[in-house]
N, C-alpha and C positions, 0 to 999 in steps of 0.2 A: 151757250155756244162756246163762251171761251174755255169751258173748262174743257170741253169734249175736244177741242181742238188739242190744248193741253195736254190731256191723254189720250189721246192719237201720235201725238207728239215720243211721248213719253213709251209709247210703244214702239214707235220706230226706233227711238235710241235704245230701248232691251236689244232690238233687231241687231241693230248694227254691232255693237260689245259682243254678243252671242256672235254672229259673223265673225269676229277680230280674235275674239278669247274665249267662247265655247260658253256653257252656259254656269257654267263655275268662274268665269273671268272676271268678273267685279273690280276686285281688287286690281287686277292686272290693268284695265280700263283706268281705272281712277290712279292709280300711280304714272300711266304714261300721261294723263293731265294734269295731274300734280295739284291734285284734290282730295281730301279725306273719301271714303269708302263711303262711309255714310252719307257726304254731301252726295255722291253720285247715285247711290242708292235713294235718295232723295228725288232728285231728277227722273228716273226714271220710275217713280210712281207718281210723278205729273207735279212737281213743283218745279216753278218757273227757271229756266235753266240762264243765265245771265249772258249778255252776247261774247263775253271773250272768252265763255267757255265753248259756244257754239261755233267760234270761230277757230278753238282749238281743235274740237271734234273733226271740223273738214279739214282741217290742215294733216291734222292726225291720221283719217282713214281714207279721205278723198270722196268722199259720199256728196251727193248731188245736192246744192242745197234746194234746190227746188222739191227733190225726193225729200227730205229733212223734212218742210216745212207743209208739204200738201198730199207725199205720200203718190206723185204722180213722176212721171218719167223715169230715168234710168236711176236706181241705187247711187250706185258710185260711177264719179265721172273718169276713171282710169281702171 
């Protein structure tokens, strides 16, 4: 259960990067975190993302964290 949550997860954060920076934005995503490429590349094949990155991500794009987290209500809360 926790891993499928995990990559459920880890799909919504492709989502959003893809929304933000298209689907070559990677790079662009991880530089406005201020995260090597690879860590974020990491994350979004389902390793555990750490909270003050999660809290950078909504501060970052504005995405719902309830959406973030269960993948129900609105995306972004603006």
């Amino acid at each position: 259960m926790k891993n499928l949550r995990l990559t459920e997860i880890a799909v919504r954060l492709r989502e959003i990067r893809s929304d933000w920076y298209g689907e070559q934005g990677a790079q662009f995503f991880a530089d406005g975190l201020g995260i090597p490429l690879r860590t974020w590349l990491n994350y979004e094949s389902g390793i555990v993302v750490p909270g003050e990155i999660v809290l950078k991500i909504i501060d970052m794009t504005h995405v719902n964290p309830r959406w973030l987290l269960t993948g129900q209500g609105a995306k972004f809360d603006r």
